[in-house]
N, C-alpha and C positions, 0 to 999 in steps of 0.2 A: 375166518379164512376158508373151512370148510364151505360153507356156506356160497360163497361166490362158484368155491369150483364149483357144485351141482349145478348152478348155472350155465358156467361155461360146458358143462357137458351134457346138459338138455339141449342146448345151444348148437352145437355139434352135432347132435342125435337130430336133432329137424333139420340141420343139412341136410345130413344124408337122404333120411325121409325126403323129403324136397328135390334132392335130385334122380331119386327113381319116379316119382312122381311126373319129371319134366317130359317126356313122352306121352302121357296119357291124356293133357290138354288137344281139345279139337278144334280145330280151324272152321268157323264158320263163313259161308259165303253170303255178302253185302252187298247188295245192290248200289252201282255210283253211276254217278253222270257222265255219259262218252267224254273219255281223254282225262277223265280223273286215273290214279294209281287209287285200285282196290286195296280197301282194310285186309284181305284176305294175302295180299300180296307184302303190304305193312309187314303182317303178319308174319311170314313165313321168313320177311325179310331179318327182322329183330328177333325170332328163332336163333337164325344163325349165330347173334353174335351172345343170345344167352344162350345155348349150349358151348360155344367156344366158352363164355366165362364159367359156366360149371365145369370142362375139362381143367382151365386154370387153377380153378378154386381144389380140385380134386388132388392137384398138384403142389397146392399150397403155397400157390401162386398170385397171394389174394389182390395184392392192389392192381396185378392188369384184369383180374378174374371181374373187379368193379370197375374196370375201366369199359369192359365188353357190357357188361349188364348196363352201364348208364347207355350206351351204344344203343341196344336194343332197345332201351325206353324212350333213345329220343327218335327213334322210328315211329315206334308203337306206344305213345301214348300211356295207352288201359290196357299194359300187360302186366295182369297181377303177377303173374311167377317171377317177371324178370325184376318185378319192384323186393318180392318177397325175397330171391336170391340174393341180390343185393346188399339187403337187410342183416343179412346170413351172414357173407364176406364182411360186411363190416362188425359184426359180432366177431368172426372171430376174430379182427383186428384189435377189438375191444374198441372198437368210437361206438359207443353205445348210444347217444346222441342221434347220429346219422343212422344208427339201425333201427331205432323207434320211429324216425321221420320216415322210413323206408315200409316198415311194416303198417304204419298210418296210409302210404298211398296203398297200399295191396286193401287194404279193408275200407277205404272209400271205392275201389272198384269192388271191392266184395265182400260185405260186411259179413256175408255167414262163413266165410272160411274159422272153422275152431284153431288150427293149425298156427295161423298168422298171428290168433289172438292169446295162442302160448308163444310166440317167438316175440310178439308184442311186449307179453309180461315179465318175458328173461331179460330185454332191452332191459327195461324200467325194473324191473328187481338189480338188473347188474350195474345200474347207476343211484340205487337206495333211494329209488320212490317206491316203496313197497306195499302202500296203500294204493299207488295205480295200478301196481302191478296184479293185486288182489284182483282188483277192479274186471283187469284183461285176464286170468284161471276164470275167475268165476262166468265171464261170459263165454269163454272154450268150453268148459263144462254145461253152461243153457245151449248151447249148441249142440255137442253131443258127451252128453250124461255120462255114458260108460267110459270112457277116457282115462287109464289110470294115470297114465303122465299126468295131464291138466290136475290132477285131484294132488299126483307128487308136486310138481309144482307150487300146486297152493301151498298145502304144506309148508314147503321152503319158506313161503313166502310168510306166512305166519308165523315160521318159526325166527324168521328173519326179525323180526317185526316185534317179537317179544311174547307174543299170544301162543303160549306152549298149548293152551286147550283145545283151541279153535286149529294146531299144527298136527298134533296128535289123532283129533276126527278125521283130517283130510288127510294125512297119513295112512292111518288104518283104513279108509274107503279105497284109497290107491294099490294099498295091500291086499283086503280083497276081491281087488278088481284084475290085479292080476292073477291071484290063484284064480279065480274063475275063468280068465282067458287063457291060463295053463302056461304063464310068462316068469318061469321060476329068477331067472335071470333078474327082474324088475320088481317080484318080490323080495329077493337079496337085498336091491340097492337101498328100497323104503327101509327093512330090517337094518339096516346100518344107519339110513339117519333116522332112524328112533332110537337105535342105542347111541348116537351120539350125541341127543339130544339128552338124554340121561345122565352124561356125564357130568 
């Protein structure tokens, strides 16, 4: 039981992440054929209605919150965030299903996001394929190394899985990866599931 929750509140925890994030994507301009509608205008267009679905979602308001996000996708195509958002809302629904298929499109348009490929592995840990899940930490982590989530994550995921040795490494690397980035708060969380894993 435990177990799921830290899911669900990694799960959570990359929402939020994810919606401070939705600002800092840039708009590029693409050259089209007179009398085409510009990708940049796509763009700008399917913005709208994924930030209206992150006000939804902030509101906990999730199924119009994905009703706006499919909106913006079927604008725009190749908008990683509105597919990654998406993925989000439907996590916290718990269709875990539809948030794996969600975070699958965001990492076909952008396969080095580390990000997608932990919200990837919370899907599939939070429906017990925890062997795929392993699969998506450990490529979060070749991605970027220092990550202590990704590394807590694993964890979970091994400890989900039965592999108390291989949950314990990645535990303690997540622990101190947080002392190192001075994140007392996230060392806390690892120290409790070590001692519950103890029990």
């Amino acid at each position: 039981m435990k177990v799921a929750q830290t899911f669900l509140i990694r799960l959570h925890a990359a929402f939020v992440v994810s919606l401070l994030m939705l600002g800092m994507q840039p708009i590029y301009a693409v050259e089209t054929l007179p009398g085409q509608v510009k990708p940049q205008e796509n763009l700008q267009a399917a913005a709208t209605h994924n930030n209206r679905g992150v006000e939804l979602a902030e509101q906990g308001k999730f199924a119009e919150a994905i009703a706006a996000f499919h909106q913006a996708i079927e604008i725009y195509p190749q908008y990683e965030n509105a597919y990654n958002n998406l993925g989000l809302a439907f996590g916290n629904q718990q269709q875990y299903v539809q948030a794996e298929d969600a975070f699958k499109h965001a990492l076909a348009i952008d396969p080095r996001n580390f990000e997608t490929y932990n919200n990837l592995g919370i899907a599939l840990g939070s429906q017990g394929k925890f062997a795929d899940a392993i699969a998506a930490f450990r490529q979060a982590i070749q991605l970027k190394p220092n990550d202590a989530i990704s590394y807590q994550n694993l964890g979970v995921a091994f400890w989900s899985q039965g592999n108390l040795s291989e949950a314990q490494a990645s535990l303690h690397k997540a622990k101190d990866l947080y002392s190192t980035q001075n994140n007392p708060a996230g060392r806390d969380v690892v120290e409790e599931i070590l001692q519950q894993m103890e029990r």
